[in-house]
Each structure stands twice: as structure tokens, then as C-alpha cells.
C-alpha positions as CSV (number, residue, x, y, z in Angstrom):
1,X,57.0,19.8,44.9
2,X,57.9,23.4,43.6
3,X,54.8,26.0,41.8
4,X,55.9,28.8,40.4
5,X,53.6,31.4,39.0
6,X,56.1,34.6,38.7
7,X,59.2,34.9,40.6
8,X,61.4,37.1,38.0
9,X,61.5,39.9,40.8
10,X,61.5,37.8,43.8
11,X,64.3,36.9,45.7
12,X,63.4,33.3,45.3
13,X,64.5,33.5,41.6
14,X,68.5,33.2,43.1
15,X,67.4,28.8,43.5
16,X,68.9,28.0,40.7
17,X,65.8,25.4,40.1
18,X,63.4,28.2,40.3
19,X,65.5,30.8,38.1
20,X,65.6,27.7,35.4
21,X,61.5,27.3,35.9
22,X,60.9,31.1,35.2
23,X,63.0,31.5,32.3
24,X,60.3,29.4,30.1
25,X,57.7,30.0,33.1
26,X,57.1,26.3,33.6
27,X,54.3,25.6,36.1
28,X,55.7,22.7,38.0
29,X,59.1,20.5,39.1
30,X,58.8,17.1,40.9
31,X,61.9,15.2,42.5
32,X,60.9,12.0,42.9
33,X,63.1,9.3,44.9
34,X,63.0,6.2,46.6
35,X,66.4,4.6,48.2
36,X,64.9,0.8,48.1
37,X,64.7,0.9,44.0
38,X,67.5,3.3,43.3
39,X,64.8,5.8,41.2
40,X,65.8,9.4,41.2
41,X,63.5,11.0,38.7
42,X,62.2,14.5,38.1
43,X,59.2,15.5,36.3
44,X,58.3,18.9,34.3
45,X,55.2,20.3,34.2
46,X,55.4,23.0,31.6
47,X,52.0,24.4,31.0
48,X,48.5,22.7,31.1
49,X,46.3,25.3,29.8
50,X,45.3,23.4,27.1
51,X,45.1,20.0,28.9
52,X,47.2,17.7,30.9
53,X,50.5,17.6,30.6
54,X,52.1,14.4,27.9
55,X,55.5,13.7,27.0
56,X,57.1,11.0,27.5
57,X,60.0,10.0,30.5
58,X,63.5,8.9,28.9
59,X,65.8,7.2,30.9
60,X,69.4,8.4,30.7
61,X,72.7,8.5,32.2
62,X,73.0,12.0,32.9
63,X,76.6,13.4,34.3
64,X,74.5,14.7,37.2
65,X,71.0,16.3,38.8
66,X,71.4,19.6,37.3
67,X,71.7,18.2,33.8
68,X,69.0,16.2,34.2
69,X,66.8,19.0,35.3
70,X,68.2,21.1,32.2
71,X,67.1,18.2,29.7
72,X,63.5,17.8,31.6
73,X,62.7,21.4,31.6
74,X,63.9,21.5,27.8
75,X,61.8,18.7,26.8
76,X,58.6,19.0,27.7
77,X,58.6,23.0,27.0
78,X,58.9,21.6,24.1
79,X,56.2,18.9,24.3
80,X,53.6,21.8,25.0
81,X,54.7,23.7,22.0
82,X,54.2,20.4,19.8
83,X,50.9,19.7,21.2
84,X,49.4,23.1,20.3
85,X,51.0,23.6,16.9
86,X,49.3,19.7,16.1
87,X,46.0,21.1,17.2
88,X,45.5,18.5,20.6
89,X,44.2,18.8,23.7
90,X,46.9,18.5,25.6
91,X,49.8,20.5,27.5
92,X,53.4,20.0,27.9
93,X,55.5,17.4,30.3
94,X,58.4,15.5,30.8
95,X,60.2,12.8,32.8
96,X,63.8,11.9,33.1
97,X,65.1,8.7,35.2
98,X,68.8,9.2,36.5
99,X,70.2,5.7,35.7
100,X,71.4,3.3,32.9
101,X,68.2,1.8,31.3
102,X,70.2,-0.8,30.4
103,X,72.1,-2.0,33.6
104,X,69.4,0.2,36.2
105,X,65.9,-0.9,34.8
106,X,63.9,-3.2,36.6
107,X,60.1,-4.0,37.3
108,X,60.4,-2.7,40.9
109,X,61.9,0.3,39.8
110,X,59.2,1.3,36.9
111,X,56.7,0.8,39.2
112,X,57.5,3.1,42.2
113,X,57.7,5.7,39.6
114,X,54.6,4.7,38.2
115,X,53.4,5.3,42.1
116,X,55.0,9.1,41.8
117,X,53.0,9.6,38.4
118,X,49.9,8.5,39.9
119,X,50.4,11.1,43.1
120,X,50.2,13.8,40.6
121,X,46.5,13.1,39.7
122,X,46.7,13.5,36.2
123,X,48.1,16.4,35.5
124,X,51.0,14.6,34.0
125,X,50.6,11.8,31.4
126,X,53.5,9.9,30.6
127,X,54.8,7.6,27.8
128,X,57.7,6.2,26.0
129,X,61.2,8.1,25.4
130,X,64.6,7.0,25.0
131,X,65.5,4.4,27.3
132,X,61.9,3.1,27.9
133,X,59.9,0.5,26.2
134,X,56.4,-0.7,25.9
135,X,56.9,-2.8,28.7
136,X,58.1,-0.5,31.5
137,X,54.6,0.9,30.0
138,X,53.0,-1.9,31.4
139,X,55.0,-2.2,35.0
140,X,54.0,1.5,35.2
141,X,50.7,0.9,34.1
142,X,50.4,-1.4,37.3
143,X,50.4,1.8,39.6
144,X,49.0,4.3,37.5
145,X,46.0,5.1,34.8
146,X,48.0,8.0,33.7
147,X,49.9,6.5,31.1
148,X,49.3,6.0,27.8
149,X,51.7,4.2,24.9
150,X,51.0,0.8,25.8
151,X,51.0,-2.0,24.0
152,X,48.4,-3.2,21.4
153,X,47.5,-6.4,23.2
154,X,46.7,-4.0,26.3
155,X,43.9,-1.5,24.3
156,X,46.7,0.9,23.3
157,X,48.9,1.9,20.3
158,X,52.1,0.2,21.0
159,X,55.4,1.5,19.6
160,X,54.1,5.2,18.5
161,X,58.1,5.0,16.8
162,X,56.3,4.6,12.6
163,X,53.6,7.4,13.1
164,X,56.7,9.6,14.0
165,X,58.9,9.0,11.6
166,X,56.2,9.1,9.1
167,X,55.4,12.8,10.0
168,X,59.6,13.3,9.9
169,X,59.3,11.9,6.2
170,X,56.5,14.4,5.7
171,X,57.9,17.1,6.9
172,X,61.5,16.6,5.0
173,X,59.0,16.4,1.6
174,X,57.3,19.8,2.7
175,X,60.6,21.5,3.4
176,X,61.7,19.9,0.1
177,X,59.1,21.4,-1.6
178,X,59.6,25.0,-0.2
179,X,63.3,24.6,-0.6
180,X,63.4,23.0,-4.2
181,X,60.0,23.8,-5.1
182,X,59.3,19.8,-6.0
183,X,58.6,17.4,-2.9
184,X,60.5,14.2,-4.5
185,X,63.3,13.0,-2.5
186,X,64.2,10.9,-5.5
187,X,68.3,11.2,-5.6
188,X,68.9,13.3,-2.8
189,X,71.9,12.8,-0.1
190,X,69.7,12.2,3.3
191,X,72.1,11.6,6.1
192,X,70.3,9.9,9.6
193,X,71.7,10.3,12.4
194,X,70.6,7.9,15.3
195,X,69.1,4.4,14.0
196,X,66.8,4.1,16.5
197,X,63.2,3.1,15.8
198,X,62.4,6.0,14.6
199,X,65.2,6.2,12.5
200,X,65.2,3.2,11.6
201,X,61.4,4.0,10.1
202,X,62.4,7.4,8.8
203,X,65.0,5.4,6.3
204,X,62.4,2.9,5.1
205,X,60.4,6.1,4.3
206,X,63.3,8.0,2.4
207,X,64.5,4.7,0.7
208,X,61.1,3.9,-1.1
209,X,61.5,7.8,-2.3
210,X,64.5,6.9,-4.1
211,X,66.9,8.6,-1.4
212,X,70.4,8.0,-1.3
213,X,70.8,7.6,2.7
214,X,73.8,7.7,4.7
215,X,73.1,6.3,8.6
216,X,74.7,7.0,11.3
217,X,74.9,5.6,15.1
218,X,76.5,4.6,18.1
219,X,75.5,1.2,17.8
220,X,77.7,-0.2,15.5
221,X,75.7,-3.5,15.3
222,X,72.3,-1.8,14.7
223,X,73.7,0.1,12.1
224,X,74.7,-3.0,9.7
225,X,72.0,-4.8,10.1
226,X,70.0,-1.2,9.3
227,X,72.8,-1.3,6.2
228,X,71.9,-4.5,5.1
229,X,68.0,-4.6,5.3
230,X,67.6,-1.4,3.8
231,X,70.6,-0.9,1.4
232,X,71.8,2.6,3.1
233,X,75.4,3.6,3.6
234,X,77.3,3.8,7.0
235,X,79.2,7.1,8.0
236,X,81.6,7.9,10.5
237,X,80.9,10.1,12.7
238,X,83.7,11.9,12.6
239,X,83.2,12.3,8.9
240,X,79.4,13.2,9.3
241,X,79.2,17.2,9.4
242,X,81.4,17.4,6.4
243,X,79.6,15.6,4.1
244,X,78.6,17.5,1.0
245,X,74.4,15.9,1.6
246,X,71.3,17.6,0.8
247,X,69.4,17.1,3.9
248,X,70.8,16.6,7.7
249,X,68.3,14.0,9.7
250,X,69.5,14.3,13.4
251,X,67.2,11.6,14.8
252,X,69.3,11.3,18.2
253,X,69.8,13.2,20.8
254,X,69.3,17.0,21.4
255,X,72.1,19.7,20.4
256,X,73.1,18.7,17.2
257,X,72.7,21.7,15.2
258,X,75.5,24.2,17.4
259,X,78.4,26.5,16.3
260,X,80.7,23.6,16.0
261,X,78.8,21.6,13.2
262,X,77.3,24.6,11.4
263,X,81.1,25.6,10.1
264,X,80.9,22.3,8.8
265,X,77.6,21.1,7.7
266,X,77.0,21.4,3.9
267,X,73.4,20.8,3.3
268,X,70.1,22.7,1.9
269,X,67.7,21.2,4.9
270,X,67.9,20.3,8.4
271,X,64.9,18.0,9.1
272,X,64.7,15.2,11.8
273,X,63.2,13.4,15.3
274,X,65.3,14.6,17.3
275,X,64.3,17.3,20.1
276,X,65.5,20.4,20.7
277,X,67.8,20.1,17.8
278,X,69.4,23.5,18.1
279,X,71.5,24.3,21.0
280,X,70.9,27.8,21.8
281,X,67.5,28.9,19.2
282,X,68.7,32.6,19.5
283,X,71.8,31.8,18.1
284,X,71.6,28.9,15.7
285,X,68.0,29.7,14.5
286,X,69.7,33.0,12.9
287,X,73.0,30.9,11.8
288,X,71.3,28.3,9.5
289,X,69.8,31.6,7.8
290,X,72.7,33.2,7.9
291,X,74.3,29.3,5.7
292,X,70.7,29.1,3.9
293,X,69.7,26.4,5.3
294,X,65.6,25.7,5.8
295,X,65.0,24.1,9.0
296,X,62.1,22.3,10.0
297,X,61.4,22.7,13.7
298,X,62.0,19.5,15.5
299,X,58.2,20.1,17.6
300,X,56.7,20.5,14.3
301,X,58.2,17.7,12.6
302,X,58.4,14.7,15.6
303,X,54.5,15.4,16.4
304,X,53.7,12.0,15.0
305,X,54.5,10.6,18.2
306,X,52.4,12.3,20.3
307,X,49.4,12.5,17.6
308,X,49.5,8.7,18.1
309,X,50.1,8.8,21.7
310,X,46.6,11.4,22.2
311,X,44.0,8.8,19.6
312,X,45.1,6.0,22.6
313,X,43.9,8.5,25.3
314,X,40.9,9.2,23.1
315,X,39.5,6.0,23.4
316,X,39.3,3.1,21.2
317,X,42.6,3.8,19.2
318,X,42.7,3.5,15.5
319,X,46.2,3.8,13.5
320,X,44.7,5.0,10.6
321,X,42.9,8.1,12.8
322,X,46.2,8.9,14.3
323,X,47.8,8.7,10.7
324,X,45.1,10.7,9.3
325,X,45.9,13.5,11.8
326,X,49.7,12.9,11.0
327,X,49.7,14.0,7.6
328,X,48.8,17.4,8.6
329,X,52.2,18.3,9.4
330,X,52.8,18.5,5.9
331,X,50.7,21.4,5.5
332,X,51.8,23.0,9.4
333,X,55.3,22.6,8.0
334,X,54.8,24.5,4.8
335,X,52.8,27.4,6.9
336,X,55.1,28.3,8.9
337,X,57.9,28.6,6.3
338,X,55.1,31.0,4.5
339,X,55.0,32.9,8.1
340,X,59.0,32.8,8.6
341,X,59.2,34.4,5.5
342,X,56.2,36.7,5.8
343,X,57.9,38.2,9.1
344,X,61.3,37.8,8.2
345,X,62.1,35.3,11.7
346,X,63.7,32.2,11.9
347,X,61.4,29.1,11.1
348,X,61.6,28.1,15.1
349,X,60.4,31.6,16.2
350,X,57.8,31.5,13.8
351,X,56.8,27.9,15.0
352,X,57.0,29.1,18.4
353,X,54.8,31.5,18.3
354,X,52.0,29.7,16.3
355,X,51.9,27.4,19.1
356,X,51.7,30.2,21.8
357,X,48.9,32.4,19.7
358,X,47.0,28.9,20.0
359,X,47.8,28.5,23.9
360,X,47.0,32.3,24.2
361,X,43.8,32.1,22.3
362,X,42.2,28.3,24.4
363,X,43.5,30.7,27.8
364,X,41.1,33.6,27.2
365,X,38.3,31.2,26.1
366,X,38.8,29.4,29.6
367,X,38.8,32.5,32.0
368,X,35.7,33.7,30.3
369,X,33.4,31.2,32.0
């Protein structure tokens, strides 16, 4: 277990693991593994000065420990960011499982990380990501309190998937609003990328607007059966960045938005799930101006998810509560396009730093007692 208040000038800031902690001053990194199961998982504590860490633990193959830790430390910085901007309780965490969830995933395995989770003592809360379901919920469950995302016939909210895409779809109508000055995605190109659930959700939402969507995934069986129920179009991916669309929904993984597929992209908005959709903010926060393109911060956008994830820990979850508290991103979105353009910064910094003035403001409450 590793705590780091402030090592910038200390010779301990040469650990690559600690250099990578202090660049976004995360509080906490915990390896966790266990040679009998196969787990190797670390967990990211990024700051808990609003509440306990939440964000969920995604299962992935990643090429190797270092990118793993990279992802984690990415993630739930941004997990504490959301969780301020959307007004909860809560701080920022993450989890990553080294492994294929498909091949790697067993009962035994969920459960000795649920045993690591519990060891923290609640300062991190975990839930579903990519890679886990509502039933490695429950095996976790087994060994831990500190979980929340379970299923309905267990107390809690089951797949939080539709309360996220539905603050996506809002979002997409503030940013159309603010781009086009009408919120109606009626006859505009939407292109998804990543057909997931929430995907998946996000397209039933933008086809009952009238939107002509174009869907794109991996899974090439998913995606026609998407097609078919829903009446989108299927794009290659090779031809996806150069698509003359409207509005780019990366509802996949992280990086989307980089160097490469900004020379290419042709599109008014970027709005979507996915995290950390930009692959370096300095730089491609400042390049989507520089193409005029209005994006939506992925924190600001995906909070659905965790909104629905916080009403379970609240007690006696109610869909309609967390949906309630969901269509307030419509109004967070707009604002900080009003504050991007008020300071002249890119929508992410201006995200940013509402959600650190918030973390700020709930610090200096705390130290006065």
C-alpha cells in the first residue's frame, strides 16, 4: 500500500508509480494479488475529501502492469471530478483486473478481490465497468459491504447502463442547443461508437429523436442485431473518422479523440460515454477549438452512472430519484459552455475546474471544525 501526500521535490518522485500519483496528486495505490485465483488488480484512490472513493473496477486485458496502472490512475481522477461536478457525496476511485473477463473470470476470483476491497474499510466503493457484470457484483458482495450496483432482486439498482446513457442523450441535446441554438436531434448524423449497453441505450434515445445513427463496434454480431432492432446503420471502422456526421458518440474505450482522428473527423459535437475521451486534454482540448468543434466533457456527460450508483448507497433506491438527479446534466452541461466561453478555455478546463472550486470549497468547510 503506497500514500502519497507531496513528493514533487522528493527523491521518492524517481518510482515511476509515485511520479505518476503526484502528477494528479492521487492519495492512494493498492496492488492486490493472489497466485491461487490468478487476480492481479490495482486500485486508485484519487481523492476522498468529499466522501469515499466510487468508480467502478473494469476488467481488461491490458499489454502489461504499467498500463494498467496508467488506465486506473486516469479513471478514477476522473471519477472524482464527475462526482463533484454532479453535486454527490462522494470522491474518486478506480479498479482494474489484469485478465480476460471472458476466459479469466470466475466466482473464486471476484471474491478474493472482493476480500481486497473489504481490507480498505471503505474508503473505496466499487461497482460495475467494462468487463464486470451484476453478478461478479454479487460474488464480490459475498466478501464485502463496500459495493454497490447490485442487482434489483438484491435491494440495489441493477444495470446503472439506461440512467447513463440517458444523461449522454441529454447532454448531446444541451450541446446541440448551444451549438445550433435548437436541442432537436431530429435529422442529425449521430455516429456511436461502441454498442455496449450503454450504447446500445444511447441509440434508443437518439432514434425516438428522429436521429439518423450510424453504430459502430467490435462485435460484429452485437452490432446487427443493434441494426436490426433499432433501424441504425453499420460503419466500418475504418471508414468512421471520415464521415461527414454531425455529432461523434465515442461510447468505447478511452483515447478516441487524438491527433490522428481529429485530421479526419468532420463533425460540429463530440458527445459520448466513454472516459477520458481525449488523449492528452492540453493538447486536444485546444485542437477541437482550434476545428470548432463543442465538446462535452466525458465526466460531465457519463454521470448518469454514478448518480444511479450513489441513490443505491443512499438507501432505499428509487429509479425515478436517480433520474430526477440525472437530468441536471442538461443544465451542468450548458453552464460550463457559458463558463468556457466566459474565460475563453477549453470546455474540459472549464469542467475541471468547477469540479475542483466544489472540492476546494467542502475542504475548507471540513478543516474548520
Amino acid at each position: 500500500m503506497i500514500e502519497v501526500l507531496n513528493i514533487k521535490n522528493s527523491p521518492l518522485a524517481e518510482n515511476p508509480v509515485i511520479a505518476q500519483m503526484s502528477l494528479h496528486n492521487h492519495e492512494q495505490v493498492v496492488f492486490c494479488n493472489d497466485n491461487e485465483t490468478g487476480l492481479k488488480a490495482i486500485v486508485a484512490i484519487h481523492n476522498t475529501v468529499l466522501g469515499p472513493s466510487l468508480g467502478g473496477t473494469r476488467m481488461w486485458a491490458y499489454k502489461n502492469e504499467m498500463e494498467a496502472l496508467t488506465d486506473a490512475l486516469r479513471l478514477s481522477r476522473g471519477m472524482t471530478y464527475k462526482s463533484a461536478v454532479a453535486g454527490l457525496n462522494l470522491g474518486g476511485g478506480k479498479a482494474v483486473i489484469i485478465g480476460d473477463s471472458k476466459t479469466q473470470k470466475n466466482e473464486a476470483l471476484m471474491r478474493r478481490f472482493g476480500k481486497f476491497i473489504n481490507s480498505l474499510s471503505g474508503k473505496y466503493i466499487t461497482a460495475e465497468d467494462v468487463g464486470i457484470s451484476t453478478k461478479d457484483m454479487e460474488y464480490i458482495k459475498m466478501e464485502t459491504d463496500f459495493v454497490s450496483g447490485l442487482p434489483e432482486n438484491m435491494g440495489g439498482s441493477g444495470d446503472p447502463s439506461p440512467v447513463t446513457a440517458y444523461g449522454v442523450y441529454l447532454a448531446m441535446k444541451a450541446s446541440a442547443n448551444e451549438k445550433w441554438g435548437n436541442d432537436s436531434l431530429a435529422g442529425k448524423k449521430v455516429v456511436v461508437q461502441g454498442i455496449g449497453h450503454v450504447g446500445e441505450s444511447l441509440v434508443s434515445y437518439l432514434v425516438k429523436d428522429g436521429a439518423k445513427v450510424f453504430i459502430n463496434d467490435i462485435n460484429q454480431e452485437r452490432l446487427a442485431v443493434v441494426a436490426k432492432e433499432t433501424g441504425a446503420s453499420v460503419i466500418d471502422s475504418g471508414k468512421l473518422y471520415d464521415l461527414d456526421m454531425d455529432i461523434y458518440a465515442p461510447c468505447a474505450l478511452g483515447a478516441t479523440v487524438n491527433t490522428d482522428t481529429l485530421n479526419r473527423l468532420k463533425c460540429s459535437i463530440i458527445c459520448g460515454s466513454a472516459n477520458n475521451q481525449l488523449s492528452d486534454e492540453n493538447i486536444h482540448g485546444n485542437m477541437v477549438i482550434e476545428k470548432g468543434i463543442l465538446y462535452a466533457p466525458d465526466f460531465v456527460a457519463n454521470a448518469g452512472g454514478i448518480i444511479n450508483v450513489y441513490y443505491e448507497l443512499e438507501g432505499g433506491y428509487n429509479r425515478e430519484r436517480a433520474l430526477a438527479h440525472a437530468e441536471k446534466i442538461y443544465q451542468t452541461t450548458l453552464n460550463i459552455f457559458k463558463t468556457a466561453k466566459e474565460q475563453n478555455i477549453p470546455t474540459y478546463m472549464a469542467a475541471n475546474r468547477l469540479a475542483e472550486k466544489r472540492i476546494a470549497d467542502i475542504g475548507k468547510i471540513k478543516l474548520s471544525f
